[in-house]
Backbone as XML, in Angstrom:
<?xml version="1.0"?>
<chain id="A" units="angstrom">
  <residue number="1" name="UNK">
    <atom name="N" x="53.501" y="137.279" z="101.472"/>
    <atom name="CA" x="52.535" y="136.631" z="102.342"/>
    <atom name="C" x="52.664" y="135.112" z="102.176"/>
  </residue>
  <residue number="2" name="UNK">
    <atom name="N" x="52.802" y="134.245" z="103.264"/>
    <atom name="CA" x="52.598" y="132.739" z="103.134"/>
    <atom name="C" x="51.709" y="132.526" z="102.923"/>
  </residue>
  <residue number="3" name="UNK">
    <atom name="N" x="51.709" y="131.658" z="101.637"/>
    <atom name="CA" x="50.439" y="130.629" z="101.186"/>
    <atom name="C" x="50.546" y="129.051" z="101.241"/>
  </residue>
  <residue number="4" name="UNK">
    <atom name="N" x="51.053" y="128.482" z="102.136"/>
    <atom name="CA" x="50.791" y="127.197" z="101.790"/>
    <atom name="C" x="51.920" y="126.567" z="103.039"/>
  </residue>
  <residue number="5" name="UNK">
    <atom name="N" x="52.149" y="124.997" z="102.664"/>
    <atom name="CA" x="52.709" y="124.836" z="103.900"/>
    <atom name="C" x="54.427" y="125.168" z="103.621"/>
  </residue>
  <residue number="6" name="UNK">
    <atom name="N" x="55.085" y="124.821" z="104.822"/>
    <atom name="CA" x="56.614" y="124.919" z="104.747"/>
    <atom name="C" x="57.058" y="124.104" z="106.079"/>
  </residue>
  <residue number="7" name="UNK">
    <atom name="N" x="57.703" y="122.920" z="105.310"/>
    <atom name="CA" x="58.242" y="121.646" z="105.973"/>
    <atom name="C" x="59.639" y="122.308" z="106.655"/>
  </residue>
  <residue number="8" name="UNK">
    <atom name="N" x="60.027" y="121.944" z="107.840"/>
    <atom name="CA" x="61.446" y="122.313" z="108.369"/>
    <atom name="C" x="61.828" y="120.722" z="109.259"/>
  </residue>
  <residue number="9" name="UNK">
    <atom name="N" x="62.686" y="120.445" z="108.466"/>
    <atom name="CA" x="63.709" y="119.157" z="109.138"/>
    <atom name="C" x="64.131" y="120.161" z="110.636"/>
  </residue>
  <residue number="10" name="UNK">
    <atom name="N" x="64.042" y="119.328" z="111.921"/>
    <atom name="CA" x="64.705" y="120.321" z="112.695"/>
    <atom name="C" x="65.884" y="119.626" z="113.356"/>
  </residue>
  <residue number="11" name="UNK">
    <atom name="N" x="65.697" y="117.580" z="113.073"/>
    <atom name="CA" x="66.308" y="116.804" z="113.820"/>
    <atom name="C" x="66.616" y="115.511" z="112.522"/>
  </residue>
  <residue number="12" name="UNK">
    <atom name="N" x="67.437" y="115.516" z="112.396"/>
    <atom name="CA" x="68.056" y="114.082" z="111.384"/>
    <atom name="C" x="69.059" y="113.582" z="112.016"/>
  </residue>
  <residue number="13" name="UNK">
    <atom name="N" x="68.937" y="111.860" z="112.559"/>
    <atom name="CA" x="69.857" y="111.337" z="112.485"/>
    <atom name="C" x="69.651" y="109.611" z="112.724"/>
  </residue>
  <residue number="14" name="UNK">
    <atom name="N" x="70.887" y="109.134" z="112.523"/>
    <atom name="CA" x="70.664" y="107.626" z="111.690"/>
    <atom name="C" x="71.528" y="106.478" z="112.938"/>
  </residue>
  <residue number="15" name="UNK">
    <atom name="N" x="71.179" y="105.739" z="112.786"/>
    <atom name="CA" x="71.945" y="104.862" z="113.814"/>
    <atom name="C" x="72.392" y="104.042" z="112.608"/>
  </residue>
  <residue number="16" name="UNK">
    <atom name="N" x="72.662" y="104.394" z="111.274"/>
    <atom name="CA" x="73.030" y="103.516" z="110.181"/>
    <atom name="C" x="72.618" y="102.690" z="109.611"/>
  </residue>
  <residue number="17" name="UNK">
    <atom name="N" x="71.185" y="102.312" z="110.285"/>
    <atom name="CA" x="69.816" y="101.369" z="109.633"/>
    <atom name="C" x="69.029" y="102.530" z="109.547"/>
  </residue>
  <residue number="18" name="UNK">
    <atom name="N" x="68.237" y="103.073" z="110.283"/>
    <atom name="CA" x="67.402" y="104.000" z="110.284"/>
    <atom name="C" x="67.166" y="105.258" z="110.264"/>
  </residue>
  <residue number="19" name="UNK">
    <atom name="N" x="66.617" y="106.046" z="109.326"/>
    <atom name="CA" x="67.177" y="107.467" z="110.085"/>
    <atom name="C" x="65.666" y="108.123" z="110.479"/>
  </residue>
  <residue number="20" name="UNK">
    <atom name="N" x="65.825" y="108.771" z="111.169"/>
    <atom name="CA" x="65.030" y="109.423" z="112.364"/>
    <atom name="C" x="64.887" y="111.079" z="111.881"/>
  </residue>
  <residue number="21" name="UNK">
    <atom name="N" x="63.791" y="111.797" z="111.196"/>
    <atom name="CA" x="63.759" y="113.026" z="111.506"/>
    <atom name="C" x="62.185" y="113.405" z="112.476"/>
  </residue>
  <residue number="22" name="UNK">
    <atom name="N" x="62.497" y="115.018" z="112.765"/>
    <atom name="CA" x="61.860" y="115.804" z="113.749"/>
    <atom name="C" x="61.448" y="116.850" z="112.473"/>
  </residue>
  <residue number="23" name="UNK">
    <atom name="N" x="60.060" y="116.714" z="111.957"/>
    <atom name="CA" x="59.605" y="117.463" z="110.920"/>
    <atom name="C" x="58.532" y="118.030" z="111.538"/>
  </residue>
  <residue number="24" name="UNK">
    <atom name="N" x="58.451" y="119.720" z="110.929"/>
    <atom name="CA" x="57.492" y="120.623" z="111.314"/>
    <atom name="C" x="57.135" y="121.532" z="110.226"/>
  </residue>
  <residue number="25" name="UNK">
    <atom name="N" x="55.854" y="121.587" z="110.284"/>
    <atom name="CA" x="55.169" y="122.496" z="109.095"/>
    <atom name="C" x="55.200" y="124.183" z="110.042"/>
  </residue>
  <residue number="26" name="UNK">
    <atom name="N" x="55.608" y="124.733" z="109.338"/>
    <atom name="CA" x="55.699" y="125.965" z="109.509"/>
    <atom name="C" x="55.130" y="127.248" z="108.334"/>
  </residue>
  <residue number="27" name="UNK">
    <atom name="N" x="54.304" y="126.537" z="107.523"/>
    <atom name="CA" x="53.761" y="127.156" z="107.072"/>
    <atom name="C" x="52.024" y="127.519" z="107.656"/>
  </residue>
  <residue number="28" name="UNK">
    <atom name="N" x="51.270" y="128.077" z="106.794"/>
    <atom name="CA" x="49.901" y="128.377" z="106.954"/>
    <atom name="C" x="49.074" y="127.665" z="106.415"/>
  </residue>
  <residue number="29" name="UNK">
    <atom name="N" x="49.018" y="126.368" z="105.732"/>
    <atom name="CA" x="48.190" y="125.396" z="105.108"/>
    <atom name="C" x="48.961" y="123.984" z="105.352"/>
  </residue>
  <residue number="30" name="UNK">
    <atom name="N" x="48.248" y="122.992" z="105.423"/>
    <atom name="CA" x="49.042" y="121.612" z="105.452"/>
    <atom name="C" x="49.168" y="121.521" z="103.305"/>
  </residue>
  <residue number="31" name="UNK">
    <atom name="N" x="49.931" y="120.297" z="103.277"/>
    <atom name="CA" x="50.308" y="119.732" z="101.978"/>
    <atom name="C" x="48.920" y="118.850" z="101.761"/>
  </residue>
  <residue number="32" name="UNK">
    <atom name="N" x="48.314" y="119.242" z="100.725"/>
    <atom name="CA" x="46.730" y="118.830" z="100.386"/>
    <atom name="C" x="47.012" y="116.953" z="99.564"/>
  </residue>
  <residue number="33" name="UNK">
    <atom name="N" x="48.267" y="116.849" z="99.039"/>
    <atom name="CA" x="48.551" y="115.509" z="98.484"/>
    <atom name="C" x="49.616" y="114.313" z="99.299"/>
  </residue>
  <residue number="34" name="UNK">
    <atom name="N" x="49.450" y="113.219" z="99.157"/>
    <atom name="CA" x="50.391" y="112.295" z="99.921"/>
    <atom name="C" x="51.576" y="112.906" z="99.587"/>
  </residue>
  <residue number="35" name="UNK">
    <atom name="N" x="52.539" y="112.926" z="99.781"/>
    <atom name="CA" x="54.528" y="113.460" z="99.864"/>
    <atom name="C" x="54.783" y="112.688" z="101.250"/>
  </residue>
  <residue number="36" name="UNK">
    <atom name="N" x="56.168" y="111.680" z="100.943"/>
    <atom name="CA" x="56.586" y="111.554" z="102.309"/>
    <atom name="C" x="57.909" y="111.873" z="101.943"/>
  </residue>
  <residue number="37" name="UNK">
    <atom name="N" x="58.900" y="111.757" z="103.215"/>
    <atom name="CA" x="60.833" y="112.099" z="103.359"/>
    <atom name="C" x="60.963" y="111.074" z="102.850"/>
  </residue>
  <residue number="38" name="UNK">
    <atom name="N" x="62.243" y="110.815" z="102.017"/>
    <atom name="CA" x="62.604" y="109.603" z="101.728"/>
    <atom name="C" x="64.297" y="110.253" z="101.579"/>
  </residue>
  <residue number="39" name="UNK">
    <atom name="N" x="64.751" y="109.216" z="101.621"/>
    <atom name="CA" x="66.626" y="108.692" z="101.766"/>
    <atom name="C" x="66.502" y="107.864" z="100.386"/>
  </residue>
  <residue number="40" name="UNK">
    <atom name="N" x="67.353" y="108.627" z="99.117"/>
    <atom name="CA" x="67.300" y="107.892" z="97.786"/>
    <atom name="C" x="65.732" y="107.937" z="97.066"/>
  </residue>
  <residue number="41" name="UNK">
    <atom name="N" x="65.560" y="106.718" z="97.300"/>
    <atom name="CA" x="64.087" y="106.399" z="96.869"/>
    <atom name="C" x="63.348" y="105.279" z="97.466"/>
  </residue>
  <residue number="42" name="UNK">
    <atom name="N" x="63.700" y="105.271" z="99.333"/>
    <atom name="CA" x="63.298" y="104.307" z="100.425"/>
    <atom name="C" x="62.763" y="105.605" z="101.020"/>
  </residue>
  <residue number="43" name="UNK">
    <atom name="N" x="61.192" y="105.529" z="101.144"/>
    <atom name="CA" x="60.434" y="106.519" z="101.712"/>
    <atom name="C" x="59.967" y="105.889" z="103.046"/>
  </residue>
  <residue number="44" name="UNK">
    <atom name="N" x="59.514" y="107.178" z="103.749"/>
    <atom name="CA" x="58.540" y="106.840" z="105.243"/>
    <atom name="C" x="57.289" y="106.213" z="104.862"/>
  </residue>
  <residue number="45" name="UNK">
    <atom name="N" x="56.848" y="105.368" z="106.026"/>
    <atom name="CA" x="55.308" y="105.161" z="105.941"/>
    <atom name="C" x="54.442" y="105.971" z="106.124"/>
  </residue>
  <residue number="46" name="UNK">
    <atom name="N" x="54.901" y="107.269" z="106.676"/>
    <atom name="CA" x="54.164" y="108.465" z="107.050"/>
    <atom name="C" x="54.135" y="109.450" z="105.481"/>
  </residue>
  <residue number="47" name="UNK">
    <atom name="N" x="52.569" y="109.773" z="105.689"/>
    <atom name="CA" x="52.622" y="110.883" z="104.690"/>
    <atom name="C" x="52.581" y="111.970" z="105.431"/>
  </residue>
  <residue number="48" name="UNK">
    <atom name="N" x="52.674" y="113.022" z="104.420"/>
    <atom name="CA" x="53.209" y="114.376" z="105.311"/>
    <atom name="C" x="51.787" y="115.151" z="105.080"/>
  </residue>
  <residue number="49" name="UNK">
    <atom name="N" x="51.017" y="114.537" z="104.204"/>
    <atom name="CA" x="49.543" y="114.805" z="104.280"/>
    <atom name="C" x="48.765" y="115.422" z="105.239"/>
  </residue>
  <residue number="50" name="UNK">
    <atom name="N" x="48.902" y="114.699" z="106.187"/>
    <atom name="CA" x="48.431" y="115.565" z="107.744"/>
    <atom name="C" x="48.952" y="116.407" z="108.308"/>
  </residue>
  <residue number="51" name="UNK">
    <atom name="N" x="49.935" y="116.649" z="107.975"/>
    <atom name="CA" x="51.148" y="117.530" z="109.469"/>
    <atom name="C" x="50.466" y="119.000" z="109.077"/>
  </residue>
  <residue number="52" name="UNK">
    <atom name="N" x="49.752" y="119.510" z="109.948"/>
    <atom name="CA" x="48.956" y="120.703" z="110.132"/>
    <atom name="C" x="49.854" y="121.922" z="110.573"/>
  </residue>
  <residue number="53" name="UNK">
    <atom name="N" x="49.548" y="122.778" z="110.260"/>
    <atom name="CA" x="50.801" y="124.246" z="110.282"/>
    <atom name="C" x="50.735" y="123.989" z="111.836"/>
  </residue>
  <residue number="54" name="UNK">
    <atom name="N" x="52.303" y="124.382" z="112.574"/>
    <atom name="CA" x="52.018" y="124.452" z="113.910"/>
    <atom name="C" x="52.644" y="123.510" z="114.607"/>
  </residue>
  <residue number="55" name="UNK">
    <atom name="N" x="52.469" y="122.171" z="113.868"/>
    <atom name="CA" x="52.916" y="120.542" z="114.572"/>
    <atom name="C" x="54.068" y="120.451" z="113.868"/>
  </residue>
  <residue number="56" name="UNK">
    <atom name="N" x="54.251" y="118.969" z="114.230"/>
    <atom name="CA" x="55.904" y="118.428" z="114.409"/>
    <atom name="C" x="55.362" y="117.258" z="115.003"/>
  </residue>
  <residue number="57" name="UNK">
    <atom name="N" x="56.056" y="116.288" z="113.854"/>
    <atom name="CA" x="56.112" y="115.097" z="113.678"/>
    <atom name="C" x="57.634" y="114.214" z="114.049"/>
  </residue>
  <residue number="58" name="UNK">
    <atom name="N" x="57.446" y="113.086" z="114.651"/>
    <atom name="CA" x="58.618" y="112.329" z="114.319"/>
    <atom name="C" x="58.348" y="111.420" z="113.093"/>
  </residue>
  <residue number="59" name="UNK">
    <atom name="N" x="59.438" y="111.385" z="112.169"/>
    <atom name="CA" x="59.450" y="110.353" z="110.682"/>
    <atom name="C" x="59.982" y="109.706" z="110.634"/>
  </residue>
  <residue number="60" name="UNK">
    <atom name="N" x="60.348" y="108.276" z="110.592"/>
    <atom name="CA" x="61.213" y="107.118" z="110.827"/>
    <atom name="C" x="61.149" y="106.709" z="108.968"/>
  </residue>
  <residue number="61" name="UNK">
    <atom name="N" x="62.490" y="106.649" z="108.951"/>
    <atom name="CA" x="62.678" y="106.281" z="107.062"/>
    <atom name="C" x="63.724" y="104.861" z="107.087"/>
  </residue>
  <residue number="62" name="UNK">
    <atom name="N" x="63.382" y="104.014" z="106.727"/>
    <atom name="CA" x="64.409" y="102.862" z="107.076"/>
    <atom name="C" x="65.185" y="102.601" z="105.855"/>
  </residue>
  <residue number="63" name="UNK">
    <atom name="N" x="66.126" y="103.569" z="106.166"/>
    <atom name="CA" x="67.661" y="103.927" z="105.151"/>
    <atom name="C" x="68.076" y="104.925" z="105.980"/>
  </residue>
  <residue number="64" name="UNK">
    <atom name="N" x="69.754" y="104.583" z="105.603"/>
    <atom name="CA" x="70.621" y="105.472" z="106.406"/>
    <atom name="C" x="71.264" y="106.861" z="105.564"/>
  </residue>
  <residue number="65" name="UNK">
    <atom name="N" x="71.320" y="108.193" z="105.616"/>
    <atom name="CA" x="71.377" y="108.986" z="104.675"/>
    <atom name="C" x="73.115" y="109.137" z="104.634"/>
  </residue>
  <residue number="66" name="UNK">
    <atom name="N" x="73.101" y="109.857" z="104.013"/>
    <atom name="CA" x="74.826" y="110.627" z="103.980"/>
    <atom name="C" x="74.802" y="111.073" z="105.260"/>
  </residue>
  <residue number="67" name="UNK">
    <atom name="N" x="75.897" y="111.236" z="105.560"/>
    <atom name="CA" x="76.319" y="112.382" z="106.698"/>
    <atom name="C" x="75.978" y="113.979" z="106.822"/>
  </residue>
  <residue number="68" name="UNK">
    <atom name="N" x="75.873" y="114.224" z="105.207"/>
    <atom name="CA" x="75.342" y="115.588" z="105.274"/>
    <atom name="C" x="73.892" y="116.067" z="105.224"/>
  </residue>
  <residue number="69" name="UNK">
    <atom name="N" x="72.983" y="114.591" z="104.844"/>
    <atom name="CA" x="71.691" y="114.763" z="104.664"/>
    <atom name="C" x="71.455" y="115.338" z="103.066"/>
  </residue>
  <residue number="70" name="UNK">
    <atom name="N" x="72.147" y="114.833" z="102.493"/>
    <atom name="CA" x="72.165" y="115.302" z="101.042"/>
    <atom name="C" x="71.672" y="114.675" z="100.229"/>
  </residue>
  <residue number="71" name="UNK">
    <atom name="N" x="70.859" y="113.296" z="100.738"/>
    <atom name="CA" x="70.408" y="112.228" z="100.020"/>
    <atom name="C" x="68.993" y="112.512" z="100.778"/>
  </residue>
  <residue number="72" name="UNK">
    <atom name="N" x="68.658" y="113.081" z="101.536"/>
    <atom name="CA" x="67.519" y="113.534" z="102.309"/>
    <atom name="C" x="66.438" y="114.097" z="101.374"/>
  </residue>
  <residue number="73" name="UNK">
    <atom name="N" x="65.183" y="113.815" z="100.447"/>
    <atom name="CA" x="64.487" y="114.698" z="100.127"/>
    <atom name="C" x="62.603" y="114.502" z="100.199"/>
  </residue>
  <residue number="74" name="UNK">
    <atom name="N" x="61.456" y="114.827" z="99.722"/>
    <atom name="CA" x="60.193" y="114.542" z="99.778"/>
    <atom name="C" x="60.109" y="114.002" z="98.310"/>
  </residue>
  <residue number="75" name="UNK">
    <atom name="N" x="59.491" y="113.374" z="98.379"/>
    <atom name="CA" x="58.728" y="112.814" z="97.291"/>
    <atom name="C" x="57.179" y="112.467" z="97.002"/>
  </residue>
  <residue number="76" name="UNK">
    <atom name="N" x="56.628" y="112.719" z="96.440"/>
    <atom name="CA" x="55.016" y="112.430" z="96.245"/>
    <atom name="C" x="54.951" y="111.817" z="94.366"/>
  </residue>
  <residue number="77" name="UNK">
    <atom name="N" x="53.752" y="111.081" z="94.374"/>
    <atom name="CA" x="53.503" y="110.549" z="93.434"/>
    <atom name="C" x="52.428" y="111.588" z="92.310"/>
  </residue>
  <residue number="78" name="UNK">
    <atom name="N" x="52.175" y="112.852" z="93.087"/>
    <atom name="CA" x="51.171" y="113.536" z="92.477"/>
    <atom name="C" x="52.499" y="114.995" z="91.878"/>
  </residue>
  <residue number="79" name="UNK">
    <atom name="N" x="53.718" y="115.032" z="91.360"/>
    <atom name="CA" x="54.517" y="115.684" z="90.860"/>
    <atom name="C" x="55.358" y="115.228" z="89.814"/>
  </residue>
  <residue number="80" name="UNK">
    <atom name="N" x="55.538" y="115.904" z="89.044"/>
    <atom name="CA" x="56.568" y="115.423" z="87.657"/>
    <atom name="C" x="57.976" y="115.123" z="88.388"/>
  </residue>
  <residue number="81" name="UNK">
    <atom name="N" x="58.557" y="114.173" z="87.421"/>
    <atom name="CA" x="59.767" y="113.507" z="87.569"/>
    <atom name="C" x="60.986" y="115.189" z="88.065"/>
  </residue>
  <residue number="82" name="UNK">
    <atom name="N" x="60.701" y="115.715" z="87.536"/>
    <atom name="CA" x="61.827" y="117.336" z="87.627"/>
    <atom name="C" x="61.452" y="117.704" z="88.231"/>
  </residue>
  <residue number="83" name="UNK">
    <atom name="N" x="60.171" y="117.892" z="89.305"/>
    <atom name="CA" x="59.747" y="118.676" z="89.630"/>
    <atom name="C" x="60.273" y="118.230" z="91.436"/>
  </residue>
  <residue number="84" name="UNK">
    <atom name="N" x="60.332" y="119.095" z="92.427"/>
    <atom name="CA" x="60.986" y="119.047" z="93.722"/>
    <atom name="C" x="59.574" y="119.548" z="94.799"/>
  </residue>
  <residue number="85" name="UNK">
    <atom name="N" x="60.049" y="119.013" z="95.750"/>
    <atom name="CA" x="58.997" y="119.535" z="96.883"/>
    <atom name="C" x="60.320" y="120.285" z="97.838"/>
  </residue>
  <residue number="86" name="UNK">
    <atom name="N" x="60.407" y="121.534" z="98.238"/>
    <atom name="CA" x="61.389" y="122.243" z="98.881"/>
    <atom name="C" x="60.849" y="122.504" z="100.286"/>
  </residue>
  <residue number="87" name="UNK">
    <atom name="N" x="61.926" y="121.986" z="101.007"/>
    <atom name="CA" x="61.840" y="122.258" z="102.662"/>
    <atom name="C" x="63.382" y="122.538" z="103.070"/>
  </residue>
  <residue number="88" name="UNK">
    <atom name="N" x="63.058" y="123.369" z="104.650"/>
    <atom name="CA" x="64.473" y="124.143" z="105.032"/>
    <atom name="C" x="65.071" y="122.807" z="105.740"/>
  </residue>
  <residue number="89" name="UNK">
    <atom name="N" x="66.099" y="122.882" z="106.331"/>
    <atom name="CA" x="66.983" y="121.649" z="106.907"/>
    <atom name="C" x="67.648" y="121.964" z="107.858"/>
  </residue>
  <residue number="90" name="UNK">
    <atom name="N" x="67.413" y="122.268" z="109.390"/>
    <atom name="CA" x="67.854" y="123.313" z="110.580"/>
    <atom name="C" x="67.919" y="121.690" z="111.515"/>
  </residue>
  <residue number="91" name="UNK">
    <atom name="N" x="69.225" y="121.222" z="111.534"/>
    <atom name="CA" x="69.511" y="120.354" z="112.146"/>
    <atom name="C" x="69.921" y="120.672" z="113.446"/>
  </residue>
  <residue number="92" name="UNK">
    <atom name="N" x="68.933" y="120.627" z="114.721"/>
    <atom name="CA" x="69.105" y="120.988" z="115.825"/>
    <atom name="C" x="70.367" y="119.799" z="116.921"/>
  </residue>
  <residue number="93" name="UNK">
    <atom name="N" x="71.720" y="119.665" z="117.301"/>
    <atom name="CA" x="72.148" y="118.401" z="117.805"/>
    <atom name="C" x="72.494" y="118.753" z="119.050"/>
  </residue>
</chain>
């Protein structure tokens, strides 16, 4: 049974300054703490705080990622250094 939310990248891409995703909660609860996307450790101004099961957000991160999106991850200040926030990565082009 789903308990909580579940982030899905559906759109990433970078004009090499900026990169641009299309994020959607697809879970059954939003994320109750600030977490935003970040490229390295250059995060969005957007927290993912709000994104309510259902919606889909555009996220503007001003850093350009790898090509594979492998430098792509969430970060929040309310999680241990080891610890990960996991979302799927369904790059629609």
């Amino acid at each position: 049974m789903a308990t909580g939310y579940r982030f899905v990248v559906r759109q990433c891409e970078t004009d090499g300054k900026t990169t641009r995703l299309r994020v959607a909660n697809e879970g059954v609860a939003p994320i109750y703490r600030d977490a935003w996307f970040a490229v390295g450790s250059v995060r969005s101004a957007t927290s993912l705080r709000g994104l309510l099961p259902g919606e889909e957000w555009s996220i503007e991160i001003p850093a350009a990622p790898m090509p594979d999106g492998s430098d792509v991850q969430i970060i929040s200040d309310c999680i241990l250094p080891q610890q990960t926030i996991e979302f799927a990565f369904f790059n629609e082009e």
